[in-house]
N, C-alpha and C positions, 0 to 999 in steps of 0.2 A: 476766041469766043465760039460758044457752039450754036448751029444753027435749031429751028425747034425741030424740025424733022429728028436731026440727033438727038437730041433731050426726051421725045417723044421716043425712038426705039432704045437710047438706055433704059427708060422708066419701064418698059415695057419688057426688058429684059430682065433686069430687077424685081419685080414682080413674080417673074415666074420660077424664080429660085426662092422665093419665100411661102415657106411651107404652109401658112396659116390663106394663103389666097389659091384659089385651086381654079384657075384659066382656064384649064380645059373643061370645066362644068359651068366653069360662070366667068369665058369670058368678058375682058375689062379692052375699052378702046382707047387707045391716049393720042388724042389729035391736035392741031395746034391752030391758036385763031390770033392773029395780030402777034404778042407780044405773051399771051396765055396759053397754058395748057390745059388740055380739060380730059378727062376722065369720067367715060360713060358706062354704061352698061349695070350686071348687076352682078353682088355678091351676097355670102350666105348669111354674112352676120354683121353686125355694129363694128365690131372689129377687126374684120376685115376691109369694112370702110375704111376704120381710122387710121387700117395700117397701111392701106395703099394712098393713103392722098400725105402720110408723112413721109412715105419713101419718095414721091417726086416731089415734095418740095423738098428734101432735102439734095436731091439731083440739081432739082433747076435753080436750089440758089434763089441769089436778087437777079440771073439774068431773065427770069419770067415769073406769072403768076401761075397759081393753079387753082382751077375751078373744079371742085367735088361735085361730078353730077350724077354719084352714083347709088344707085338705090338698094336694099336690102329686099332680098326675097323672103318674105313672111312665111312663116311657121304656118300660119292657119289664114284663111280669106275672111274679110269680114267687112259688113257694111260699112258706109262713112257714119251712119247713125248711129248705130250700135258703138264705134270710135269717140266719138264725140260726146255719147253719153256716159263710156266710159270714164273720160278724161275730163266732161267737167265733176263727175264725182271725185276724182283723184285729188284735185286740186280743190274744190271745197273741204274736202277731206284735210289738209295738208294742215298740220299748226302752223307752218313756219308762212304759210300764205293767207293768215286768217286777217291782215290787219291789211289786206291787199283790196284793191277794184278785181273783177272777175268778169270779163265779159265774154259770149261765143258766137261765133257768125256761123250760121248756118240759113243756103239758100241764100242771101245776101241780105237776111234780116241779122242785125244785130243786138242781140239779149245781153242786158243787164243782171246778171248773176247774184252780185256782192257787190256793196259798194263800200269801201273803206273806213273803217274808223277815224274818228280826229285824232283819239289818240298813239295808232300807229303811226308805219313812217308810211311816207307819199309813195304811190305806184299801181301800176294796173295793168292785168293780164287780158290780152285778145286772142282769141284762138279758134283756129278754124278745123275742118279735114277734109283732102280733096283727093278721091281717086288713094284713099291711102296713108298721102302726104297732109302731116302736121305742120301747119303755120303760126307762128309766134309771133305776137308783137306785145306795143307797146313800154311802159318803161318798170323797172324794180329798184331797189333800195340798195341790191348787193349784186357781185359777181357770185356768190352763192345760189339767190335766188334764181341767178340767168341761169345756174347750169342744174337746179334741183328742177327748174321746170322743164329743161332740156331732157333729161333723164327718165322723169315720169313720162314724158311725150314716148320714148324710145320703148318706155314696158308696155307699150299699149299691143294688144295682141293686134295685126296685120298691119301694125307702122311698117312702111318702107323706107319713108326719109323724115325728115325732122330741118323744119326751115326755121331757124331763129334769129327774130329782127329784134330782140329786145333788147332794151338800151339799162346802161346802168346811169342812177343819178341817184346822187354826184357820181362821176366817175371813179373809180378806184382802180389801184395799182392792180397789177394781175403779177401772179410768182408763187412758189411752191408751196408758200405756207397758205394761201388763199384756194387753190387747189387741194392741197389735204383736207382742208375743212369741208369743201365741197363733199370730196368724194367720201369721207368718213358720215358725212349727217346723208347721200342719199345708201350708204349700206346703215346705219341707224332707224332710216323708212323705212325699207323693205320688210313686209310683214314675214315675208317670207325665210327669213335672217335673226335667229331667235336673238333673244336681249341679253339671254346669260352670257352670254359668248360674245363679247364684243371683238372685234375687228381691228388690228393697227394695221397702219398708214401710215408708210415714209415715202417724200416726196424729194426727187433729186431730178432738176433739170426737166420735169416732166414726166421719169419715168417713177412710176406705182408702186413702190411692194407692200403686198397685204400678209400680213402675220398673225399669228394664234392658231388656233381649233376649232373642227366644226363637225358636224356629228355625221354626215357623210358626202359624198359627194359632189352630189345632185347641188348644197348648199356650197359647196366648193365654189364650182361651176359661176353657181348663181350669182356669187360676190363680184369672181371675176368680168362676169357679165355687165353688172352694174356699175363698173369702175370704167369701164368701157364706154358706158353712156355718158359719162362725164365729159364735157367739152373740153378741151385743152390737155388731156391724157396722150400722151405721145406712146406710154408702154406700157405692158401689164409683167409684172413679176409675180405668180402666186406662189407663196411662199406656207400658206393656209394648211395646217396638218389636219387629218380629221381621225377622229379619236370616238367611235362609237358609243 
């Protein structure tokens, strides 16, 4: 059995052989506390979060846990307010959250946004912004819904992390075909993501491939980006041709 010291300098070795995490600009600390490993510091983007906290668990195995504490350096700085008014637009905005409660705490008052239909299904959103960092709670209807509000949280311009406590009820299974769906309805949001051109999505074991055409890059990029935000995304394959 390896001890964490070991665990913590493979992880850290590993890391710095994969090309999408760049250590020398932003390095990552991998230290060990009981039985966990944790992972601090910052990087440059979503996915390069998602891709270092999969490379050490898949190092450590079940002989430890691993704690993601690590934050993404923001494109642009931005108030918590200005965040927070963003993102309760997003989510009043959102069809797929309209039969939802909507609540925001800010300052440690908590506002009543939206409060639920009879006729939807049961569930309700709490959301904060601190220093940056988005906090999630409360409970939703689907594993869709946990990871469509995960997502929006992530487009917010100067998110650094993304804390999500929200529960699903009833519980439901989680697996590949419950993740395609996710990730295919939050590149179907994206306004930015035209409609003629729809997006496939296959899901195998976690990893992503997106297929079709897009009219240039920058919406390449974008897709990729947004599959990214997707909780439980292990890997991205873009496969996305783009066709002027």
């Amino acid at each position: 059995m390896n001890s964490l010291p070991d665990l913590s300098q493979r992880v850290t070795a590993a890391l710095e052989f994969e090309r999408r995490i760049n250590l020398h600009r932003f390095p990552i600390r991998v230290t060990s506390s009981g039985r966990t490993l944790v992972l601090e510091g910052h990087v440059e983007n979503v996915a390069a979060k998602r891709i270092a906290a999969r490379i050490a668990s898949e190092i450590a195995g079940a002989e430890s846990a691993v704690v993601d504490a690590l934050d993404v350096v923001p494109a642009v700085s931005r108030p918590d307010g200005d965040m927070l008014d963003a993102l309760t637009r997003m989510l009043l905005d959102s069809p797929e959250l309209r039969p939802l409660t909507i609540r925001r705490r800010h300052r440690d008052a908590l506002e009543t946004l939206r409060t639920a239909t009879a006729e939807g299904p049961p569930g309700e959103i709490e959301f904060s912004v601190r220093q940056g960092v988005v906090e999630l709670a409360g409970s939703v209807p689907s594993l869709s819904h946990r990871r469509v509000v995960e997502a929006l949280a992530w487009w917010l311009g100067g998110c650094r992390s993304v804390i999500n406590r929200l529960r699903v009820e009833p519980p439901e299974r989680d697996g590949d075909d419950e993740l395609a769906d996710a990730v295919g309805l939050v590149l179907e949001i994206d306004p930015s993501l035209p409609e003629s051109q729809p997006i496939g999505v296959d899901v195998t074991l976690g990893v992503v491939t997106l297929t079709g055409s897009l009219q240039n890059d920058a919406q390449r990029q974008r897709a990729e980006h947004d599959t990214w935000c997707v909780d439980g995304v292990r890997e991205v394959c873009n496969a996305i041709q783009v066709f002027p």
